[in-house]
Structure formats: structure tokens, C-alpha cells
TIVEX-260894 format. One record per residue (C-alpha): residue number from 1; residue in one letter; x, y, z. Coordinates in steps of 0.02 Angstrom, whole numbers, always signed. Layout:
<sites>
+-----+------+--------+--------+--------+
: seq : type :     xx :     yy :     zz :
+-----+------+--------+--------+--------+
: NUM :    a :      X :      Y :      Z :
...
+-----+------+--------+--------+--------+
</sites>
This chain:
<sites>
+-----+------+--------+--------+--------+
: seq : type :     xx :     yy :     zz :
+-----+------+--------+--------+--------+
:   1 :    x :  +2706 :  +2764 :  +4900 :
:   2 :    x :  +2596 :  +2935 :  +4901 :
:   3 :    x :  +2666 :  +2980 :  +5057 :
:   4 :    x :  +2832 :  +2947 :  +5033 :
:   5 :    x :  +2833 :  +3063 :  +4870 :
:   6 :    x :  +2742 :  +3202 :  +4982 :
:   7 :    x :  +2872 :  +3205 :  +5101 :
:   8 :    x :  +3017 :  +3198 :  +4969 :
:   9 :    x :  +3041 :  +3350 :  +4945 :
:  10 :    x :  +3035 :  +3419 :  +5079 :
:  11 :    x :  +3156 :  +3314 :  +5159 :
:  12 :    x :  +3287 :  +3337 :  +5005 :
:  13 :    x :  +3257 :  +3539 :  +5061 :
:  14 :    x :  +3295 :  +3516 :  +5244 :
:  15 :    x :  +3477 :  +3393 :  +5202 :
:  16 :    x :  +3509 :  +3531 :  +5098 :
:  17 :    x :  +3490 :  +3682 :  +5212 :
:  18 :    x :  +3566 :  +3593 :  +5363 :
:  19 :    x :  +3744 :  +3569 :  +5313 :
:  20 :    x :  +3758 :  +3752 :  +5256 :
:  21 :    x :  +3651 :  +3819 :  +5436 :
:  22 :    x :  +3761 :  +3714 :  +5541 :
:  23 :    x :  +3931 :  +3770 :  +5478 :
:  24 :    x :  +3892 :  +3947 :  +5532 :
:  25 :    x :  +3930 :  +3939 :  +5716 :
:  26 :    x :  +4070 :  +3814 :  +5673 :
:  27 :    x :  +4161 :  +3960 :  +5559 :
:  28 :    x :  +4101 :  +4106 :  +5705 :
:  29 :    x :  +4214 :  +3976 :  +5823 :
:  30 :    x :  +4365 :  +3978 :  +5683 :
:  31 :    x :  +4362 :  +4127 :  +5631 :
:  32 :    x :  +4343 :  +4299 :  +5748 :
:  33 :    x :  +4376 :  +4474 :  +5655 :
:  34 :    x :  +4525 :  +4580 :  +5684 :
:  35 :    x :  +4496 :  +4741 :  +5772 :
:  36 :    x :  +4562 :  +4885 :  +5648 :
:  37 :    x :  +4600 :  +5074 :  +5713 :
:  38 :    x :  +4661 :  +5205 :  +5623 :
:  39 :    x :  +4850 :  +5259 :  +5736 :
:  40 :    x :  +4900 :  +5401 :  +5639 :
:  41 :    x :  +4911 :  +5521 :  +5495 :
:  42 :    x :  +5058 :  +5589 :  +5442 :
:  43 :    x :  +5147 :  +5691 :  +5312 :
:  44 :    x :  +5299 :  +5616 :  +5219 :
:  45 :    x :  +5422 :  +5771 :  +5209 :
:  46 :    x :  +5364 :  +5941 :  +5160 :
:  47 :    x :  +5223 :  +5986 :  +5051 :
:  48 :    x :  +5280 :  +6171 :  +5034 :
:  49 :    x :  +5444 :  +6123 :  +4961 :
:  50 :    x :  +5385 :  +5978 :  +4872 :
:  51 :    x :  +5346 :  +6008 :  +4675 :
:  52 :    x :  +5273 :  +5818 :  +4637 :
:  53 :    x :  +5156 :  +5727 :  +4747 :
:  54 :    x :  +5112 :  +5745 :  +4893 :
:  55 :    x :  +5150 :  +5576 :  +5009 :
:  56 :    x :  +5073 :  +5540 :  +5161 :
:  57 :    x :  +5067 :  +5393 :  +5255 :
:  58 :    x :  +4928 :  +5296 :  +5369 :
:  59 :    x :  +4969 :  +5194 :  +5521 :
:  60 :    x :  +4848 :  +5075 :  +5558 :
:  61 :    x :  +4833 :  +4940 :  +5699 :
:  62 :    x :  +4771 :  +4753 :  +5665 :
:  63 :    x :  +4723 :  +4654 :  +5809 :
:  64 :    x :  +4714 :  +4489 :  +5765 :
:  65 :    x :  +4616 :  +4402 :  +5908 :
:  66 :    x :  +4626 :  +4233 :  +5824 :
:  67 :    x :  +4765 :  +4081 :  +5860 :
:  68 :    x :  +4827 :  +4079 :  +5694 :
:  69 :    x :  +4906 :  +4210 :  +5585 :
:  70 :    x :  +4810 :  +4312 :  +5470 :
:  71 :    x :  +4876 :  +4377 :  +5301 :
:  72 :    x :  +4788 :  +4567 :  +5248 :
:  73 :    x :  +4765 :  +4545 :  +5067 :
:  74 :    x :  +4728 :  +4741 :  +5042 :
:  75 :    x :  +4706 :  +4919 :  +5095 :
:  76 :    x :  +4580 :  +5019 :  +5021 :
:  77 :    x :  +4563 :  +5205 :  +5053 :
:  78 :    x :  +4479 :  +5385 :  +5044 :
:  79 :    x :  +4542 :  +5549 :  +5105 :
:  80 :    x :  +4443 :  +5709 :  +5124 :
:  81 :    x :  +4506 :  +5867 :  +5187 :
:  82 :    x :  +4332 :  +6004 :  +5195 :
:  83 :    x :  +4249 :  +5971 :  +5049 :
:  84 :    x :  +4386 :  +5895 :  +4944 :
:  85 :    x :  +4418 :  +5726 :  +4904 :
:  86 :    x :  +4617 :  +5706 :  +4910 :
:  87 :    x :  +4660 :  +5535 :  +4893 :
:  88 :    x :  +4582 :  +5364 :  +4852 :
:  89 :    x :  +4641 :  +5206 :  +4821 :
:  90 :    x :  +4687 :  +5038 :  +4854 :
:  91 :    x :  +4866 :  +4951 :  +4917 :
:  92 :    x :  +4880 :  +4767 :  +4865 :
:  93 :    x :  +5017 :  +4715 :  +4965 :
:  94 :    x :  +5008 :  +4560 :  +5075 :
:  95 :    x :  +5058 :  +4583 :  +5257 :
:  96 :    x :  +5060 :  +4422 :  +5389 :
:  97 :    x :  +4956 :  +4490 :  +5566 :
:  98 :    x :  +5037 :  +4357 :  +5708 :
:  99 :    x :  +4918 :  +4266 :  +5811 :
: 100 :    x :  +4860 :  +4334 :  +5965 :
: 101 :    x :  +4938 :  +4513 :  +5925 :
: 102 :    x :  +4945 :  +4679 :  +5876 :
: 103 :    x :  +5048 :  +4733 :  +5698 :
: 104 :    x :  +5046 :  +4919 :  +5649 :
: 105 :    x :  +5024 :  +4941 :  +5453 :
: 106 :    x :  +5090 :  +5072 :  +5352 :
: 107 :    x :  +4999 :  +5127 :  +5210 :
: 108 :    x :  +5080 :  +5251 :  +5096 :
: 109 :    x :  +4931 :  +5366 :  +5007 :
: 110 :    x :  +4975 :  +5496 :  +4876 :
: 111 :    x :  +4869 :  +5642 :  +4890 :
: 112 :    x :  +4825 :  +5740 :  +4732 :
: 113 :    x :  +4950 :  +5883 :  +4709 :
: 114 :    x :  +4810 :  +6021 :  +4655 :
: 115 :    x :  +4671 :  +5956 :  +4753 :
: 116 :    x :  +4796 :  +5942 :  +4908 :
: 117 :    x :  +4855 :  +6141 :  +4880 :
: 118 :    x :  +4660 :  +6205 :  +4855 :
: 119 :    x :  +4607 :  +6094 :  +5029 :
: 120 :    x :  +4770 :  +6161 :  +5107 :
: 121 :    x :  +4705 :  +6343 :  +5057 :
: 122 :    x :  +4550 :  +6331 :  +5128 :
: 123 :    x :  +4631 :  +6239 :  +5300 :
: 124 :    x :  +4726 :  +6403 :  +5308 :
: 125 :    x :  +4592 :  +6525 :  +5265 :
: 126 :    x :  +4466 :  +6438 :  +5387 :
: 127 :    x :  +4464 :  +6439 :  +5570 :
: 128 :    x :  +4440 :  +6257 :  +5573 :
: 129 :    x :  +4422 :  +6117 :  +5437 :
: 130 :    x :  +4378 :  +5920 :  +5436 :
: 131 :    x :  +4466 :  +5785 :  +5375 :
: 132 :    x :  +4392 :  +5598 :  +5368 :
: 133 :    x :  +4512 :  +5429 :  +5292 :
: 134 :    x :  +4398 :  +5290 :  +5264 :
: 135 :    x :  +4434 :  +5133 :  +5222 :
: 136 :    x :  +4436 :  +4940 :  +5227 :
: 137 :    x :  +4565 :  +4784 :  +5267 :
: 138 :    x :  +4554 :  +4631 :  +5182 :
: 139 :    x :  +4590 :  +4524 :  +5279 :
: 140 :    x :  +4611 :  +4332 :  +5212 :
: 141 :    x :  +4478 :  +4201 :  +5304 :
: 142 :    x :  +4490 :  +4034 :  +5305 :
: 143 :    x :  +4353 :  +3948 :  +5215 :
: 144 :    x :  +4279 :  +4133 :  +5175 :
: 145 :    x :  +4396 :  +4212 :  +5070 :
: 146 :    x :  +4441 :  +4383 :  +5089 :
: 147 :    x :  +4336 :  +4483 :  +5222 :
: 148 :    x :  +4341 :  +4675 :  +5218 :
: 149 :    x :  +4358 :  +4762 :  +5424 :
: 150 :    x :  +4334 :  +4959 :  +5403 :
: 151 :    x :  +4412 :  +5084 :  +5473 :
: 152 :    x :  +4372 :  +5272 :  +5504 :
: 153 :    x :  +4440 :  +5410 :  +5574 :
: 154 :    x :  +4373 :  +5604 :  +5568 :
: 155 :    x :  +4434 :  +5757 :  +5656 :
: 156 :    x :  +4475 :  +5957 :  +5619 :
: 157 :    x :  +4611 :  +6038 :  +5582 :
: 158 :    x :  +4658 :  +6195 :  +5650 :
: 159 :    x :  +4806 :  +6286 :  +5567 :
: 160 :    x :  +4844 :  +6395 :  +5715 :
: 161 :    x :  +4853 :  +6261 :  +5827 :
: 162 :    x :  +4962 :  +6168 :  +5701 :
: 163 :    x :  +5077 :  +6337 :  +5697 :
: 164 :    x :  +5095 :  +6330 :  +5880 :
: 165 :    x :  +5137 :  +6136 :  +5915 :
: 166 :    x :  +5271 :  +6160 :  +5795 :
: 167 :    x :  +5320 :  +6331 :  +5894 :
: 168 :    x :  +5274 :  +6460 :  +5784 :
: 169 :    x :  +5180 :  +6583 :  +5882 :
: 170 :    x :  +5071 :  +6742 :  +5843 :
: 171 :    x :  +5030 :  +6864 :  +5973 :
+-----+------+--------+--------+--------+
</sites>
């Protein structure tokens, strides 16, 4: 009888823990995690003739490497343009990723109108100027819940350069 209640408790400990250890490589089999990249960054319309907010709008690709189709819950976001913070936020609407593919998703951000003009004034006034978007997709897991993939993306901006793709040239 001694022995028996030695060994209890640790046997109640191990029945425990094995269920929960053992499902692990079960759910890494189910469930693999989309591949998110950041496809582009645009400007919706002018932002010289525009008076209210500025809109622009994020393109990002979700490859879903999994057999079964994937809903994303959410996109949350951060824009900075130098050393200004021009947009954050979050967009709750639920978009189905098919199986075995690849679905581009739009994401429209509103920049803020007087941070947007002061970053814009010191794009033009510098030679050069970084942006970064950060973010996350929630993407909806079976058994998990909702599992969060970032995404990045950083770079420069170069006015002149801008001035000349869109053929404006100075000499």
C-alpha cells in the first residue's frame, strides 16, 4: 500500500502531461503557417489635391501551404515614414485563403493627414528617407484559435527618383 501511494502521484503527473505533449506534433502535421509578404504600397489618388485623409492601401500575399482553406480573421498595422509614425491600426474583416494557394489582400490604411504632410516635408527636404509597415495576420487555426504571421517591409524613399519614374526631370 506504501508504494502504491509513492508512486501515485507521480503517475497522475505523467497521464496528465502526456495527452497535452503528444498532441503537439499531431497539430505541427494539421496545421503549417501561411507564408505572409508584404506586395506593395500604394497611394489611393492624390495627396496634394486631397483636403481629408490620406488613403493608402497595402497588398499583401498569403500563402496558405495547408489542404484546407484558411479564414484571416485580422490585419493589424504600423506605418512610419523617417521618424513619424503615420498610420496604425487594425482591419477586422474576414477573408477565406484557398488551399494550396496564393490570395493577395488589400488592406486599406488611412494615414494621418498632418503627420502624413510633416513626413512628406521632410521626404522632400531630405536626400533620402525610410519608411517601415509592420504588421500581423490572424490567421484562424484549427484547434488553436487565431494565430498572428508578421509581416515587414522597410525601404527609402527618394523624392528625386520618385520625380523621375513619373517623368519629371531636373537637369
Amino acid at each position: 500500500m506504501r508504494i502504491v501511494k509513492r508512486w501515485i502521484l507521480p503517475l497522475l503527473f505523467g497521464a496528465l502531461v502526456l495527452p497535452v505533449s503528444s498532441c503537439r506534433p499531431l497539430l505541427k502535421e494539421v496545421f503549417k503557417a501561411p507564408k505572409v509578404r508584404v506586395v506593395d504600397i500604394g497611394i489611393a489618388g492624390n495627396p496634394f489635391k486631397s483636403r481629408g485623409p490620406v488613403e493608402a492601401i497595402l497588398h499583401l500575399s498569403v500563402n496558405n501551404p495547408n489542404s484546407y482553406p484558411l479564414t484571416v480573421a485580422g490585419v493589424a498595422y504600423s506605418a512610419t515614414v523617417g521618424t513619424r509614425l503615420v498610420a496604425d491600426g487594425e482591419r477586422t474583416e474576414e477573408i477565406r485563403i484557398e488551399p494550396s494557394g496564393e490570395t493577395v489582400v488589400t488592406v486599406p490604411v488611412r494615414l494621418q493627414t498632418d503627420v502624413f504632410a510633416d513626413a512628406l516635408r521632410e521626404v522632400l527636404e531630405a536626400r533620402a528617407v525610410s519608411y517601415e509597415f509592420n504588421g500581423s495576420v490572424g490567421v484562424v487555426a484549427p484547434f488553436v484559435g487565431v494565430v498572428r504571421i508578421p509581416f515587414s517591409r522597410t525601404g527609402t524613399i527618394d523624392p528625386m527618383d520618385i520625380l523621375r519614374r513619373k517623368g519629371i526631370g531636373f537637369n
